[in-house]
N, C-alpha and C positions, 0 to 999 in steps of 0.2 A: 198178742200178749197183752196189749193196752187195755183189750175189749173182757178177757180174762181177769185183769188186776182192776177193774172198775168195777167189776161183779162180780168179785170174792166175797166173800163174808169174812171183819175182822181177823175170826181166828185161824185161816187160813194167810193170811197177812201175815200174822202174828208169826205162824210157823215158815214161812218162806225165807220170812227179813231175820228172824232168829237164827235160822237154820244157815243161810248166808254167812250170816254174821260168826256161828262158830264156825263155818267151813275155812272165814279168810284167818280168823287165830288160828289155827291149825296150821296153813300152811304160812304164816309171820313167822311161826314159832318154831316149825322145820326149818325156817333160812336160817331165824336166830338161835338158834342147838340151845333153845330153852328146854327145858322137862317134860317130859310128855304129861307127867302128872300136872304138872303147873298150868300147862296149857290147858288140858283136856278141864280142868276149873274157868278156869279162867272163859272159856270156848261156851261151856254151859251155863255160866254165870251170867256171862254179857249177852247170849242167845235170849236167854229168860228174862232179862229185864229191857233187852233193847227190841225185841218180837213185838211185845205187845204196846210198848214204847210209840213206837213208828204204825204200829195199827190204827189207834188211838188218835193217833197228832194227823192221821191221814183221811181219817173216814168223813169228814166233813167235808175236804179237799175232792175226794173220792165220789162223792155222791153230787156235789154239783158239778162235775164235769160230767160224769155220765145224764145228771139235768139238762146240762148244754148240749151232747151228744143226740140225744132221744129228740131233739126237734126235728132231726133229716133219719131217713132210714140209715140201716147199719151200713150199708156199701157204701156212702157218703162219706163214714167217718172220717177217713182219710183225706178227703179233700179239706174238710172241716177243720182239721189237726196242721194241715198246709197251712192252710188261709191264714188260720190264728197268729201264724207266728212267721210268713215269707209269700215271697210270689205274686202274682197282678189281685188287684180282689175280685172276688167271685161275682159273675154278675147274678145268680141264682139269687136272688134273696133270704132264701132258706138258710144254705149254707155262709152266707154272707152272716145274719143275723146268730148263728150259732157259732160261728169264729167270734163275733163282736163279743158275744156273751163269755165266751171259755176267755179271752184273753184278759176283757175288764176282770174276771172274778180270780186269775191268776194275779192281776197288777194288783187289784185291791189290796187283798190276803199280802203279798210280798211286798207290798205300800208299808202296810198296816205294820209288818215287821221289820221293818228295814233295820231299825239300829240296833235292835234285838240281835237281829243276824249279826250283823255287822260286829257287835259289841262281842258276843261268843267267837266267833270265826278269827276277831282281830284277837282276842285274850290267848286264843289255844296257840294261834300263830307265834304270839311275841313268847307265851311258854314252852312251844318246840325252838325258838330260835335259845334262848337260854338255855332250855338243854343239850342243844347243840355244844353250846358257850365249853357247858362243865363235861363234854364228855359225853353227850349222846349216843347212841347206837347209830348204825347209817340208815338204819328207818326214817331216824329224825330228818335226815335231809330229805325222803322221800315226804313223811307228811307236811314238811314245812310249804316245799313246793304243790301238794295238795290243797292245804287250803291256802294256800296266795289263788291259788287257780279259780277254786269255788268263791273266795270274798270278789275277785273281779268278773269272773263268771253271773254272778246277780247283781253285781252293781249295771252291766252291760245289759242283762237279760229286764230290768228293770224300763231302763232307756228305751230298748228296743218295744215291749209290751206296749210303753206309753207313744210309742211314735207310731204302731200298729194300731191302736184302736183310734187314734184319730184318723188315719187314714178308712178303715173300717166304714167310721161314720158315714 
């Protein structure tokens, strides 16, 4: 699937993560006995602007791993996707130099954004916690607990990235 969603073009992105993305309103919207009109807006609303959204923010991301990929033949990749991020390092050089490569340019990018992240992920958090406060839905507890997971999920994934490419070295 990875070697697939590296060498899609955009607007096949565009339709997966759209199309994702109204699949899960639809079935929020079943638990929560909202409208089927309301949703079924809502579902194509956020498909259209979040598809090509997430295409966009990805294709750069997208085309240098497949850069770092294209150094080892395709049956490697797997090793290569190991290395990057667990396990003894590779003595191959190849694959060694093409883990080095996918991880710095993953640390870089998520360096580069950190408080960005950070600043979005903490805002939406402390606004599901408040609406918990006045009365939330019980979704709210589900996404609160979502992004607690994702802000410590990259803070951790950060750590790790940079402890792996020194080792790398």
């Amino acid at each position: 699937m990875q070697k697939f969603l590296l060498r899609a073009p955009s607007w096949v992105i565009a339709l997966l993560f759209g199309g994702l993305f109204a699949l899960m309103c639809v079935v929020v919207g079943a638990f929560d006995d909202e409208s089927w009109r309301f949703m079924t807006i809502m579902a194509v609303a956020g498909g259209v602007i979040l598809g090509p959204l997430i295409a966009l923010a990805t294709r750069k991301q997208r085309r240098e791993q497949l850069q770092a990929f294209e150094q080892v033949p395709e049956e490697e990749w797997k090793q290569v996707r190991r290395a990057a991020w667990k396990g003894p390092v590779p003595s191959d050089p190849r694959i060694r130099a093409a883990a080095l490569e996918l991880t710095t340019k993953f640390y870089t990018r998520a360096h580069r954004l950190r408080w960005l992240f950070f600043i979005v992920f903490g805002l939406n958090l402390v606004l599901q916690i408040v609406s918990l406060a006045f009365g939330g839905s019980r979704w709210t507890i589900v996404t609160i607990v979502c992004f607690a997971i994702v802000i410590v999920l990259q803070w951790y994934n950060l750590r790790r990235a940079k402890a792996r490419i020194e080792l790398l070295r």
